[in-house]
mmCIF file of the N, C-alpha and C atoms, coordinates in Angstrom:
data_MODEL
# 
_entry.id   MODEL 
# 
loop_
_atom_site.group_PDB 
_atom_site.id 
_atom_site.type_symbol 
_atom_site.label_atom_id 
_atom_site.label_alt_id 
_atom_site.label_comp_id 
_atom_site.label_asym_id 
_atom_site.label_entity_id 
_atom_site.label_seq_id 
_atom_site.pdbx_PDB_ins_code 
_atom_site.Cartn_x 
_atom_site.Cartn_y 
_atom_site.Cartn_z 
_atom_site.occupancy 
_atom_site.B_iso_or_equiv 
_atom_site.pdbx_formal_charge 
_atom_site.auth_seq_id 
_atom_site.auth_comp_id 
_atom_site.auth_asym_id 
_atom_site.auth_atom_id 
_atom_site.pdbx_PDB_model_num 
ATOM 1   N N  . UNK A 1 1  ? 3.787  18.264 -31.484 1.00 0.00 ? 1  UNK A N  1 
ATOM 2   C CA . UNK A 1 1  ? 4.882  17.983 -30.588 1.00 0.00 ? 1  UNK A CA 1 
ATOM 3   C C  . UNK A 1 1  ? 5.172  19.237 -29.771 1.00 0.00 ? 1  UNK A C  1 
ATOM 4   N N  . UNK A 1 2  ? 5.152  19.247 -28.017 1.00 0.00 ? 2  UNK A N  1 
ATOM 5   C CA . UNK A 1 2  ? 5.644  20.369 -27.391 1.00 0.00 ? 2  UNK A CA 1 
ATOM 6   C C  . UNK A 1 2  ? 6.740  20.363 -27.726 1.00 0.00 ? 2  UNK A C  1 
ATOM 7   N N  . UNK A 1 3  ? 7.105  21.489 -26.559 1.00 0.00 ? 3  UNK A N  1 
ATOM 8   C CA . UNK A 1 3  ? 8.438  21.753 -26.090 1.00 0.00 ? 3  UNK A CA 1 
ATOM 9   C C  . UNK A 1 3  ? 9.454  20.769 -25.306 1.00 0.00 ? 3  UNK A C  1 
ATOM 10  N N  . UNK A 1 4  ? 10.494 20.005 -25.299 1.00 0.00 ? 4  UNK A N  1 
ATOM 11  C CA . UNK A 1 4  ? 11.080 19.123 -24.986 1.00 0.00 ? 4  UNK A CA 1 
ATOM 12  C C  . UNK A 1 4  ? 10.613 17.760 -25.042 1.00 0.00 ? 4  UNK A C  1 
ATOM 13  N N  . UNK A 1 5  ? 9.636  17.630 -25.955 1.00 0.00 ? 5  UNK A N  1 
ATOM 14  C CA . UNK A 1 5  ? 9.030  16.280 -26.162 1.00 0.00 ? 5  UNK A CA 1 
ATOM 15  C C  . UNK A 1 5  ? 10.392 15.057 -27.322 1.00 0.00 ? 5  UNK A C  1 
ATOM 16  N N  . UNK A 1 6  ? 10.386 14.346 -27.511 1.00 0.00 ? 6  UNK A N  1 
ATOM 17  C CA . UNK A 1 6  ? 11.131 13.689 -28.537 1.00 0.00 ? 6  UNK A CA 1 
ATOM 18  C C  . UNK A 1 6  ? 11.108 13.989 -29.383 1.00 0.00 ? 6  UNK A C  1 
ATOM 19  N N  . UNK A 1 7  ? 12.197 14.681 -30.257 1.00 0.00 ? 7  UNK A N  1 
ATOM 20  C CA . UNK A 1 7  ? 12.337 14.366 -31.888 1.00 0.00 ? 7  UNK A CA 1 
ATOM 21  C C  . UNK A 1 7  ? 12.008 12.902 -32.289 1.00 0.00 ? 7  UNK A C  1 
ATOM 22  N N  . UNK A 1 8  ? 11.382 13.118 -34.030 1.00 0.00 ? 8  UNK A N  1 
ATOM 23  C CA . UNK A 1 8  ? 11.292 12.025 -34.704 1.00 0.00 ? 8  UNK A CA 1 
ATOM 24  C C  . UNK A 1 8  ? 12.736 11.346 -34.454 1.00 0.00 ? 8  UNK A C  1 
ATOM 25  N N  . UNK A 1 9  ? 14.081 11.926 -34.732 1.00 0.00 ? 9  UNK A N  1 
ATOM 26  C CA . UNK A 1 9  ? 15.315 11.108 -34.888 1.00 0.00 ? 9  UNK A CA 1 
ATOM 27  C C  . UNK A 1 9  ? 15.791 10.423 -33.211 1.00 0.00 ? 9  UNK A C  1 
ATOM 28  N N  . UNK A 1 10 ? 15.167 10.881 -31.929 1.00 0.00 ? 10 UNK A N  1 
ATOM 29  C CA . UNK A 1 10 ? 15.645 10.494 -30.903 1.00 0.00 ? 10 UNK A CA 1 
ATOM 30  C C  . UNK A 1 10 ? 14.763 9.049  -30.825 1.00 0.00 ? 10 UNK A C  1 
ATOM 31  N N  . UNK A 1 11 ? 13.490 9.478  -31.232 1.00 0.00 ? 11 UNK A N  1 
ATOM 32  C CA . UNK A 1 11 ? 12.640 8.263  -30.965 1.00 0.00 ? 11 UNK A CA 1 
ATOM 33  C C  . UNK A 1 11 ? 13.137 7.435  -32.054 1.00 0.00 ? 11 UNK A C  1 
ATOM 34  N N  . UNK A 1 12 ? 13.441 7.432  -33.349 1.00 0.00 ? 12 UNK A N  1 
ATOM 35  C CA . UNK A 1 12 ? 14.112 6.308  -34.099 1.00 0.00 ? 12 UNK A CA 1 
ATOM 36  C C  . UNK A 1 12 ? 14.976 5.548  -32.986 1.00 0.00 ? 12 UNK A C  1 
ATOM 37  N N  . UNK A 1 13 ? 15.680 5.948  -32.406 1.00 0.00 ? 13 UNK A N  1 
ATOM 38  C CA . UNK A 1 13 ? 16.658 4.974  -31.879 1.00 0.00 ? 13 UNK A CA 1 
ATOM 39  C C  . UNK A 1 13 ? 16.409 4.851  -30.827 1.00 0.00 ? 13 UNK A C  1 
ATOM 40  N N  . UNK A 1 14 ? 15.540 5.524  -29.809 1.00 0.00 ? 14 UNK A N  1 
ATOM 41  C CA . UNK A 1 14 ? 14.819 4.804  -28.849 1.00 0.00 ? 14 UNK A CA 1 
ATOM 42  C C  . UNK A 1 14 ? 13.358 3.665  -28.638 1.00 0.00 ? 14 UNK A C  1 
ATOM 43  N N  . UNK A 1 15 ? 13.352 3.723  -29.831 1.00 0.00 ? 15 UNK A N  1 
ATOM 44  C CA . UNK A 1 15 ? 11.835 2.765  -30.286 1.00 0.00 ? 15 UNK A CA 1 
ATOM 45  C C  . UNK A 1 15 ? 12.478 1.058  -30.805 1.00 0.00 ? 15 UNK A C  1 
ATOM 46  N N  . UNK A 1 16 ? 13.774 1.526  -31.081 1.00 0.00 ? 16 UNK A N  1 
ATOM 47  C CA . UNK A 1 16 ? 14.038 -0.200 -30.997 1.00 0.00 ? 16 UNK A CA 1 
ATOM 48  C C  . UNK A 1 16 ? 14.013 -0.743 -30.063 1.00 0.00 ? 16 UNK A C  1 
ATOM 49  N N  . UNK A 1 17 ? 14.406 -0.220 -28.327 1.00 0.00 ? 17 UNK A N  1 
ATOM 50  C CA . UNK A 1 17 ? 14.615 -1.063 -27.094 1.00 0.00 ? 17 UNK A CA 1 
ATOM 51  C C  . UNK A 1 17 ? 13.394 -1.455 -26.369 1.00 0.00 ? 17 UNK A C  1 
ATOM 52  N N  . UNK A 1 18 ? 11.943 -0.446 -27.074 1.00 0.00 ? 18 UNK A N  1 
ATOM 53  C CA . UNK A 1 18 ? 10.891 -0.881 -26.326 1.00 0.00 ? 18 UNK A CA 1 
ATOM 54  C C  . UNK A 1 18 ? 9.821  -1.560 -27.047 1.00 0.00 ? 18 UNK A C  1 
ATOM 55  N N  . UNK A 1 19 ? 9.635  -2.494 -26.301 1.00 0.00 ? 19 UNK A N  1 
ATOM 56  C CA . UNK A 1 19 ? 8.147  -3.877 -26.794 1.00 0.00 ? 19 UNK A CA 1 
ATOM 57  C C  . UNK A 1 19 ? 6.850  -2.892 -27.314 1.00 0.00 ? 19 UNK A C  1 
ATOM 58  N N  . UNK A 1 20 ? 6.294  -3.131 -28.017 1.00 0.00 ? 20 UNK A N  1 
ATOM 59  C CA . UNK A 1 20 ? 5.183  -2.663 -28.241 1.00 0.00 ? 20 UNK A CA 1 
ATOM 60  C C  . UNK A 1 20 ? 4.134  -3.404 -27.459 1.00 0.00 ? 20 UNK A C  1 
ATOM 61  N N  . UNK A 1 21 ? 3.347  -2.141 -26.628 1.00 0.00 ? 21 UNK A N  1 
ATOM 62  C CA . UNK A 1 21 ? 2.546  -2.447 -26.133 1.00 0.00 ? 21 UNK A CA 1 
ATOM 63  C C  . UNK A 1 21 ? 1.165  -3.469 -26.590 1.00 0.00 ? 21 UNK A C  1 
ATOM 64  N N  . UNK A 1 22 ? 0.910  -4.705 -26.278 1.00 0.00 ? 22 UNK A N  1 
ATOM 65  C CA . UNK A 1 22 ? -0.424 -5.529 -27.150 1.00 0.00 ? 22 UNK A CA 1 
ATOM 66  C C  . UNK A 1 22 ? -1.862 -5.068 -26.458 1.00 0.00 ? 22 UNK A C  1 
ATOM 67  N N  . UNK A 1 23 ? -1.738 -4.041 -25.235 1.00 0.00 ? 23 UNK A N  1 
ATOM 68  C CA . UNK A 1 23 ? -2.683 -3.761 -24.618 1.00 0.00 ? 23 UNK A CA 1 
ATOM 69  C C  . UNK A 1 23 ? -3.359 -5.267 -23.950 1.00 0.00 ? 23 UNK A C  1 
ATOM 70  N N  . UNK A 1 24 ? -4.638 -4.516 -22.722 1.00 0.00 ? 24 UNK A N  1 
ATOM 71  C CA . UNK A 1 24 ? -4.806 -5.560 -21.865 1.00 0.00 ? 24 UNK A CA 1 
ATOM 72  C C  . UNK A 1 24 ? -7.003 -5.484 -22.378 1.00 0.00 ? 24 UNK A C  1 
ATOM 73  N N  . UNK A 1 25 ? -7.215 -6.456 -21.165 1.00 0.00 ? 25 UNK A N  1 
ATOM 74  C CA . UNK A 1 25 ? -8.791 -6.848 -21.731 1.00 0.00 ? 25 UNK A CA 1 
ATOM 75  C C  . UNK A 1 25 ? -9.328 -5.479 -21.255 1.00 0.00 ? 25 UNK A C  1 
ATOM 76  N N  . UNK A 1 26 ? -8.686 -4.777 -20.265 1.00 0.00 ? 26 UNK A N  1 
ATOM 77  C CA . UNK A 1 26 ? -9.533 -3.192 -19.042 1.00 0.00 ? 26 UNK A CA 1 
ATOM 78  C C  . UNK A 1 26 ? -9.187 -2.145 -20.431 1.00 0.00 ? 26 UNK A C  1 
ATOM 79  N N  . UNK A 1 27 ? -7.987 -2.201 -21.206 1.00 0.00 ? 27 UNK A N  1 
ATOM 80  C CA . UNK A 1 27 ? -7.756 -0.690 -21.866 1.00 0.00 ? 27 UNK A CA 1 
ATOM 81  C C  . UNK A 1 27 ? -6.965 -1.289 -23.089 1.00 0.00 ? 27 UNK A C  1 
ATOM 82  N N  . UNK A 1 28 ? -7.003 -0.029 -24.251 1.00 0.00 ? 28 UNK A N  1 
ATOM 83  C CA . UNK A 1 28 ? -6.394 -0.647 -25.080 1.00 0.00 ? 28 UNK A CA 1 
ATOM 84  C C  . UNK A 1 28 ? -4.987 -0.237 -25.296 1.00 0.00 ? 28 UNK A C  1 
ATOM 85  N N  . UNK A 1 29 ? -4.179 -0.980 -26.275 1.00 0.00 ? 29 UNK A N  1 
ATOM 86  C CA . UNK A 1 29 ? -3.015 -0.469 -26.180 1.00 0.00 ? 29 UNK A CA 1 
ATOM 87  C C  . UNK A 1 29 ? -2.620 1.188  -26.769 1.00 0.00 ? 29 UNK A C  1 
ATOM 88  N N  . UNK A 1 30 ? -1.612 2.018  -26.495 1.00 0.00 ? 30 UNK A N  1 
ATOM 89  C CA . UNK A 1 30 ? -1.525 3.467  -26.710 1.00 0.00 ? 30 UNK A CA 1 
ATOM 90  C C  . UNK A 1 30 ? -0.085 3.603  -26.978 1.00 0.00 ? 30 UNK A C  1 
ATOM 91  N N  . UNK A 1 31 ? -0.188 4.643  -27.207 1.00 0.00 ? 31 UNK A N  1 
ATOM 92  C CA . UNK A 1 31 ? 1.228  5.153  -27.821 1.00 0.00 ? 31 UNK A CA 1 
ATOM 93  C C  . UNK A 1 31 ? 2.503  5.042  -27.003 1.00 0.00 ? 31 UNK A C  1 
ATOM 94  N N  . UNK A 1 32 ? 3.585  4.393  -26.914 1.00 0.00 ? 32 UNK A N  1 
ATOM 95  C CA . UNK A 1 32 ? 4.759  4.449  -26.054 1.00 0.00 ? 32 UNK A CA 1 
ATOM 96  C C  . UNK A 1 32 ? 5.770  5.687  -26.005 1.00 0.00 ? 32 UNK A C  1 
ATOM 97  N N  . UNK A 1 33 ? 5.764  6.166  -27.150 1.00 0.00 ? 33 UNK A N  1 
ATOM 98  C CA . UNK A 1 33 ? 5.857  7.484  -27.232 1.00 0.00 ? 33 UNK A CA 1 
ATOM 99  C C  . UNK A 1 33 ? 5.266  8.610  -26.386 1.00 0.00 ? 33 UNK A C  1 
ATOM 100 N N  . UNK A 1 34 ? 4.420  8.652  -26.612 1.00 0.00 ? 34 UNK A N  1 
ATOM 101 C CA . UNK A 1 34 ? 3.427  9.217  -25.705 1.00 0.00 ? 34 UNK A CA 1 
ATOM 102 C C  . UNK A 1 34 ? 3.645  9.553  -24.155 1.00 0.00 ? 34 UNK A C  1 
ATOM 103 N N  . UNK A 1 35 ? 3.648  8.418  -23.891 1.00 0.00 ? 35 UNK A N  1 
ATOM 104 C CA . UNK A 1 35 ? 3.528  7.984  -22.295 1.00 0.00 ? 35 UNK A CA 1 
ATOM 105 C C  . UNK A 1 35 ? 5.296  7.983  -22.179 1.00 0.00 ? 35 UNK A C  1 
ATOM 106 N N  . UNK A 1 36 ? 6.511  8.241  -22.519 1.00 0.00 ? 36 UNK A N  1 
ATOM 107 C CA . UNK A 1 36 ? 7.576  8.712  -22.377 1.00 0.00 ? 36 UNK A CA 1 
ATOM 108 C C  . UNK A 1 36 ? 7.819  9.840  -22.136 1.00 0.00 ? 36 UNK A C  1 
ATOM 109 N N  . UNK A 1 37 ? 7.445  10.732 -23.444 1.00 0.00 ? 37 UNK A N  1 
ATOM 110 C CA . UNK A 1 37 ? 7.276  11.998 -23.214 1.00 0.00 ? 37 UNK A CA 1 
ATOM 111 C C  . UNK A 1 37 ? 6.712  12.844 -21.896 1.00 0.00 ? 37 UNK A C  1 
ATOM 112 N N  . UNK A 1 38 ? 5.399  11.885 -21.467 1.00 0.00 ? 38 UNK A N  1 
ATOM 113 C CA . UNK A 1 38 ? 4.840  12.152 -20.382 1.00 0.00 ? 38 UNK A CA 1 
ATOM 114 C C  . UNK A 1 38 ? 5.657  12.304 -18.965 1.00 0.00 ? 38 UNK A C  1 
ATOM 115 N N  . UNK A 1 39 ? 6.563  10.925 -18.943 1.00 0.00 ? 39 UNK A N  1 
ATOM 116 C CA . UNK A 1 39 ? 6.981  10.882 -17.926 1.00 0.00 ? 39 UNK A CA 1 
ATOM 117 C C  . UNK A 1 39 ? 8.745  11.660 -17.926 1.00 0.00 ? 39 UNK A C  1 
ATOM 118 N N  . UNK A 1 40 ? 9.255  12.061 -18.598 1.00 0.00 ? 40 UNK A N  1 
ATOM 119 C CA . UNK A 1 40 ? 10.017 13.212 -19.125 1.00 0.00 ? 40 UNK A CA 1 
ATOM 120 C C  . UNK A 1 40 ? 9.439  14.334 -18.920 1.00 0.00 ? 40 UNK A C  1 
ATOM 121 N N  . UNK A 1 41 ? 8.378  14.812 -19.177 1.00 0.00 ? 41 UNK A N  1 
ATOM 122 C CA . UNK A 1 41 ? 7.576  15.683 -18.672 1.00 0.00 ? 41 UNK A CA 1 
ATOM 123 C C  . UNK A 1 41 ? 7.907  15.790 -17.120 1.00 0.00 ? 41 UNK A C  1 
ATOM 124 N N  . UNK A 1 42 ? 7.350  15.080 -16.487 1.00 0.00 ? 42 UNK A N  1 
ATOM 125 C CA . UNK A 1 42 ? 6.986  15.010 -14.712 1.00 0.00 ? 42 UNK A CA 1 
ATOM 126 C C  . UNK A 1 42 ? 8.659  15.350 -14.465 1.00 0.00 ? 42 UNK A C  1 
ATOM 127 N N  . UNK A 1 43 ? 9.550  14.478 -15.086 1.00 0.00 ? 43 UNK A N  1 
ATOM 128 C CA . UNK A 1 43 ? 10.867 14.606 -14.265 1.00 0.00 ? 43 UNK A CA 1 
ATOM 129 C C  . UNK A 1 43 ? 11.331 15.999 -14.777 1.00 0.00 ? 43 UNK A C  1 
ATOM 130 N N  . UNK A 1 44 ? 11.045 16.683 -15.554 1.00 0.00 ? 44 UNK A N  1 
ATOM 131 C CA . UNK A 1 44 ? 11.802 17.908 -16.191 1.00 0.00 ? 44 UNK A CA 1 
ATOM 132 C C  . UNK A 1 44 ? 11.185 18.959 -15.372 1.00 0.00 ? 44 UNK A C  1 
ATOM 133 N N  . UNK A 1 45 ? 9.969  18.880 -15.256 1.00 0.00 ? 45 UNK A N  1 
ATOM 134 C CA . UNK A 1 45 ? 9.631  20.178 -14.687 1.00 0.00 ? 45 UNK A CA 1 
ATOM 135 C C  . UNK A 1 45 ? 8.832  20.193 -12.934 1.00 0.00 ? 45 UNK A C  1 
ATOM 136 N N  . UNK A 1 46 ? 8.688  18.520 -12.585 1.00 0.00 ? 46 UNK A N  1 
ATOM 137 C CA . UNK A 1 46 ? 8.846  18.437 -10.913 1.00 0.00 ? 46 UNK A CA 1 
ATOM 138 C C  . UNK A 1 46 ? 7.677  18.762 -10.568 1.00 0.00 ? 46 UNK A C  1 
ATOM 139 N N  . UNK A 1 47 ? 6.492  18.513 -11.567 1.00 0.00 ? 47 UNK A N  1 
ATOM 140 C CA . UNK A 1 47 ? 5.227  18.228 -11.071 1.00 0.00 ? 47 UNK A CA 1 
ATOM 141 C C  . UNK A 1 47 ? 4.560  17.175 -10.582 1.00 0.00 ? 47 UNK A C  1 
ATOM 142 N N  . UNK A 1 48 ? 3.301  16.672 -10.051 1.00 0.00 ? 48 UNK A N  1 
ATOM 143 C CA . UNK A 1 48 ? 2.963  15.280 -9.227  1.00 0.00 ? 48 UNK A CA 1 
ATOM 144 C C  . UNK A 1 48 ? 2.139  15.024 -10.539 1.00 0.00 ? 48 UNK A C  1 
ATOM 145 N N  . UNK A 1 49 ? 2.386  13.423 -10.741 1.00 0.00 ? 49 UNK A N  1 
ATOM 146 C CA . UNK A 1 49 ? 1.746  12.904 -11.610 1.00 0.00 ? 49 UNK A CA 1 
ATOM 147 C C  . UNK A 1 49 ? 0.266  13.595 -11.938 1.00 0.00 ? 49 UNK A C  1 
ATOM 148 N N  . UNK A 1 50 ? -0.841 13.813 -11.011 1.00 0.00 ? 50 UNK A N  1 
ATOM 149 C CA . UNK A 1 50 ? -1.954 14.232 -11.271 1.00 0.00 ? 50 UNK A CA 1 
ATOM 150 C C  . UNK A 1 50 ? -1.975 15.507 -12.097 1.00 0.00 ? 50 UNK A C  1 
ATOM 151 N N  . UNK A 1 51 ? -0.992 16.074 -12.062 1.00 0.00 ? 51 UNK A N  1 
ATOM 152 C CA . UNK A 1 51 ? -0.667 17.439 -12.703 1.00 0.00 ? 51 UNK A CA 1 
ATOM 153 C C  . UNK A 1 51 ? -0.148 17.683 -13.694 1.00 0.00 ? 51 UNK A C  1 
ATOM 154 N N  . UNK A 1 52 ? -0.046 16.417 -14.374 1.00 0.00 ? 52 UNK A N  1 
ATOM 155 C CA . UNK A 1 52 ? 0.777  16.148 -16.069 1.00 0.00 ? 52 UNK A CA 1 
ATOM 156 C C  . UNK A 1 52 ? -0.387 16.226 -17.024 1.00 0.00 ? 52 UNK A C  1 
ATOM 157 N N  . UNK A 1 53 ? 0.395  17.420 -18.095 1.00 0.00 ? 53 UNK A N  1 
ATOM 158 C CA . UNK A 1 53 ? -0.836 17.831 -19.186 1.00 0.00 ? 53 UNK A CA 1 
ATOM 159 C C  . UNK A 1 53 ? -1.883 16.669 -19.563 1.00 0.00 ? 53 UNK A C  1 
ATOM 160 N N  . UNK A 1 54 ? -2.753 16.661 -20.284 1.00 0.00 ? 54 UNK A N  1 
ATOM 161 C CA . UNK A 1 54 ? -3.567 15.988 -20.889 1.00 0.00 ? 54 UNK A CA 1 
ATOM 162 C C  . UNK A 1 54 ? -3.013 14.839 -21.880 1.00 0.00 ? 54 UNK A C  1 
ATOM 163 N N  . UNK A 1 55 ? -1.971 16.348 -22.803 1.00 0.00 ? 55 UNK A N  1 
ATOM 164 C CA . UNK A 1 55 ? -1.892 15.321 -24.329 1.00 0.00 ? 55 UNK A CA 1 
ATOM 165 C C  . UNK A 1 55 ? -1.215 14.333 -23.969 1.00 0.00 ? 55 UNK A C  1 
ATOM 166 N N  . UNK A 1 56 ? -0.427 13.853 -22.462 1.00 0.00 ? 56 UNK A N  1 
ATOM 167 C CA . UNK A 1 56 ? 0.032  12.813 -22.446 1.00 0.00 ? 56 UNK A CA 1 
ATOM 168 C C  . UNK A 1 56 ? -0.308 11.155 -21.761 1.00 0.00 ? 56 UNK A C  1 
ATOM 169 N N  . UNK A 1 57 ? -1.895 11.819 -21.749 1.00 0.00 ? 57 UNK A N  1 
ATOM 170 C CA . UNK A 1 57 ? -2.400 10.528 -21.340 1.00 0.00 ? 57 UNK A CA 1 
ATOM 171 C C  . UNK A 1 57 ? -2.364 10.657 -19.820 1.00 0.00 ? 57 UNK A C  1 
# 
């Protein structure tokens, strides 16, 4: 886990409001976690999508 990524206890109570992904026939399904963090990422530090680390997909 980076730096400003989710605690285990934030994601407890943010993991009830979101569907789990069933994935599609092109890709499979991935972490929602993940791909939050990611986009928390972009808004925190005001980079262009192409420029968001790796570990977040």
């Amino acid at each position: 886990m980076a730096r400003g990524d989710l605690t285990d206890e934030e994601w407890a109570v943010i993991q009830a409001f979101l569907r789990p992904e069933r994935g599609r026939w092109a890709r499979p399904a991935q972490d929602n976690r993940r791909y939050l963090n990611g986009m928390f990422h972009v808004l925190r530090v005001g980079c262009p999508w192409r420029d968001m680390h790796e570990r977040y997909g």
